[in-house]
N, C-alpha and C positions, 0 to 999 in steps of 0.2 A: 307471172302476169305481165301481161304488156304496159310497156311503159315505167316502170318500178325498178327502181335501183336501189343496190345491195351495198352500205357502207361499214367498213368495220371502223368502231369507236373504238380508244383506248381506254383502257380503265380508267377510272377518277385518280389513281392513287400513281398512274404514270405522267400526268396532266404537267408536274411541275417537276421543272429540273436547276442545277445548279452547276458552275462549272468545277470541274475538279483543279484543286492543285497545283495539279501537277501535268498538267495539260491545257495550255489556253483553248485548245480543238475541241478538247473531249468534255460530253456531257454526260454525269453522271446522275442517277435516283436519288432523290432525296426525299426521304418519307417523314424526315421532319419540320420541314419548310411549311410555315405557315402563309396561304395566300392573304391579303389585305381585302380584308371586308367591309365594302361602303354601305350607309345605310341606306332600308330600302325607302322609298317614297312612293304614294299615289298618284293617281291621274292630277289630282287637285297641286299636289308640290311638296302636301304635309311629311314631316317622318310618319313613316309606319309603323304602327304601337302593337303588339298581339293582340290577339284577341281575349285572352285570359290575363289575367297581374300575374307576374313574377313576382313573388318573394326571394327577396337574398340575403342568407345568413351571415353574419360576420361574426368575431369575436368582441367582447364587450372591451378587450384592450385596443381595439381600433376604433374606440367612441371619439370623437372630437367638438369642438363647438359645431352647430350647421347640420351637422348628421342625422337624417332623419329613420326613426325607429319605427317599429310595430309595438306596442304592449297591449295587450287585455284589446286586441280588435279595431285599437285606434292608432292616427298618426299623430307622433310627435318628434318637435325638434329639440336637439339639445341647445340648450342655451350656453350651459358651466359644466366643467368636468374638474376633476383631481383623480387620480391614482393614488391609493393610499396601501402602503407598506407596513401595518403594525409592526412593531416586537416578537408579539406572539400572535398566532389568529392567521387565517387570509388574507389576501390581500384583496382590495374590494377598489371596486370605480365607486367615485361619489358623482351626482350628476345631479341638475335643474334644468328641470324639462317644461315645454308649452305644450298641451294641447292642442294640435291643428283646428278642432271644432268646436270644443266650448270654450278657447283663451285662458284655460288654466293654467297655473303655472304649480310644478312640484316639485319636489328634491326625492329622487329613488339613488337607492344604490342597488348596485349588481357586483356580482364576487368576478372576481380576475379571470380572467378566459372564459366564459359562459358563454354560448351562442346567446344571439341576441338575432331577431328577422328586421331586415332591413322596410321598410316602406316605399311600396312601390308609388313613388310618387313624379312624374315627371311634368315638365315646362313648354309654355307655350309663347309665344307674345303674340299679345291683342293691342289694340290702340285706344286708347279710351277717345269717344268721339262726342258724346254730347251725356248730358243729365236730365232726364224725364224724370220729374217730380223729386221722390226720395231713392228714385232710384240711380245709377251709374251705367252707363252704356258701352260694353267695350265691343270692338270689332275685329274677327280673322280676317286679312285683308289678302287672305287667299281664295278663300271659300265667302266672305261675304258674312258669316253667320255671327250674331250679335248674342252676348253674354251678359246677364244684366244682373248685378250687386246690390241689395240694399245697402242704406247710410251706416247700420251696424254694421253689414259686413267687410267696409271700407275705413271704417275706424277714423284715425288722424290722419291714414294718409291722403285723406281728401283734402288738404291742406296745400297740399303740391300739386295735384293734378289739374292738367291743364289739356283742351282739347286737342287730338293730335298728339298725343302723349301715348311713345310705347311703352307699355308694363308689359312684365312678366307674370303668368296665371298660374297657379301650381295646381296638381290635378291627384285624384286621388281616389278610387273606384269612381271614377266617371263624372265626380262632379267636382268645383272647386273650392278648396279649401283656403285657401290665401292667394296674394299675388305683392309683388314688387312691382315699387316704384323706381325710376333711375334714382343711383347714387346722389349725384347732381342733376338742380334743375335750376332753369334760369326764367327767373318771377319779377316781376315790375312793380316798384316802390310807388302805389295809390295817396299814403297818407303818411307823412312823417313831420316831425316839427322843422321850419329849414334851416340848413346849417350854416355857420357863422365863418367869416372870413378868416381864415389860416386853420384852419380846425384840421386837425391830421387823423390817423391810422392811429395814431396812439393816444389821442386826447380823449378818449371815455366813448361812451355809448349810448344810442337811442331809440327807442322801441320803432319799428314802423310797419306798420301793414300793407299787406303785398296782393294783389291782386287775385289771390285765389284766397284770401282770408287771413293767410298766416301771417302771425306777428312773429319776427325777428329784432334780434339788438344789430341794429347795424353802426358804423363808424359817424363821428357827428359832421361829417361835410357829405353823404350822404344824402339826397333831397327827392323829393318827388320827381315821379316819370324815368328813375335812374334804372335799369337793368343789374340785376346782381345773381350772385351764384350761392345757392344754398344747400349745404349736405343733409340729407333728407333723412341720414341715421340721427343726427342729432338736435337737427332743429338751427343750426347756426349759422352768420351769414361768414362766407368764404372771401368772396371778394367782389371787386365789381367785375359788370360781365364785357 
C-alpha cells in the first residue's frame, strides 16, 4: 500500500546490551540485566496506583515495628514485636498490633516463618487547609480535591495542625484509614506565666499553651508570642525555633 513503510523491530529480549570484558568494542547479550523502572504517573502528576490491591506475602520473621498486616480482612500496624525461641516448642513472633479502623489495640502471636499478607496500604500528602465546623479539611494540591475527616477521626493530632500544613493520608481499599502529621512542627507560645530574669534550659518547667490548643512544659524563660519546636510523637517541647 502506498505510502506505508516496513520496519523490522528487534525483540524485547535484544533491546539491552552490556559490554563484554574482554573487549571495550564488543557488545554482548545480556539476558540478565535488569532495566530501571520509573514510576508511572497520570495526566494530573499523581503516582499511578492499579486498579485492583495487591496483596504481598511476607514471612512473619520479617514483622518489624510500622509493618503493616492483613488479619481476619482488616488493616493493622505493628506496634511491638519479640521473637521468641522456647526450650522446647516453636518458635513464635509475639506482636501488639492497632487496628487501622476501630483503634484497637491486641497482642497476637504468629509461629516462625508463617506467611503472613501484607496490607495494601499506600501514601499520599494532602495539606490540611482550613476546619469547617467538626470537621478537617485537607487538600491534593495537584488535582484540587478536598478530603474531609471528622474531630474523631483526627484524634490528638489536631493539637498540631496548623493551616497549610502537609500530612501524610494513608489509604486502604480506597478510603482513608489514618494520616501523619510532620515529626516536628513549629507552634506559637499564646499563654504561659512569664519568665523570670536568669532562668535557663535547666531551671525546671512550665506548662504553656500554643496556639493550636496544645499544652507543653516548656523551659521557664520561655514567654508569650515565642516560636518553638515540638515532636509530635511525644508531645514535648524541643527547642526554640
Amino acid at each position: 500500500m502506498a505510502g506505508m513503510a516496513t520496519f523490522n523491530l528487534p525483540s524485547a529480549s535484544s533491546i539491552f546490551f552490556r559490554a563484554s570484558p574482554s573487549s571495550s568494542s564488543t557488545a554482548t547479550l545480556s539476558r540478565s540485566f535488569k532495566p530501571s523502572i520509573l514510576p508511572m504517573r497520570g495526566l494530573s502528576g499523581k503516582p499511578f496506583r492499579p486498579r485492583f490491591p495487591k496483596i504481598y506475602a511476607f514471612s512473619s520473621n520479617d514483622i518489624k515495628v510500622g509493618s503493616n498486616i492483613e488479619v481476619d480482612g482488616a488493616p493493622w500496624k505493628v506496634l511491638e514485636f519479640l521473637h521468641v525461641k522456647p526450650g522446647k516448642g516453636a518458635a513464635f513472633v509475639r506482636t501488639k498490633m492497632r487496628n487501622y479502623l476501630s483503634g484497637n489495640t491486641v497482642e497476637k502471636t504468629f509461629r516462625s516463618g508463617v506467611t503472613i499478607d501484607e496490607a495494601d496500604i499506600f501514601k499520599e500528602t494532602k495539606q490540611f487547609t482550613y476546619k469547617d465546623g467538626s470537621q478537617f479539611v485537607f487538600m491534593d494540591l495537584n488535582t484540587y480535591e478536598e478530603i474531609r475527616l471528622n474531630a474523631s477521626d483526627v484524634g490528638d493530632k489536631m493539637k498540631y495542625l496548623k493551616e497549610g500544613m502537609d500530612c501524610i493520608m494513608l489509604f486502604w481499599n480506597g478510603k482513608v484509614i489514618d494520616f501523619e502529621v510532620p515529626i516536628t512542627v513549629q507552634l506559637t507560645v499564646v499563654d504561659v506565666d512569664p519568665g523570670l530574669k536568669g532562668d535557663t534550659a535547666q531551671g525546671g518547667s512550665k506548662p504553656a499553651t500554643l496556639d493550636t490548643g496544645a499544652v507543653v512544659n516548656v523551659p521557664l524563660f520561655v514567654n508569650i508570642g515565642d516560636e518553638i519546636l515540638v515532636d509530635t510523637r511525644t508531645g514535648q517541647y524541643m527547642s526554640r525555633a
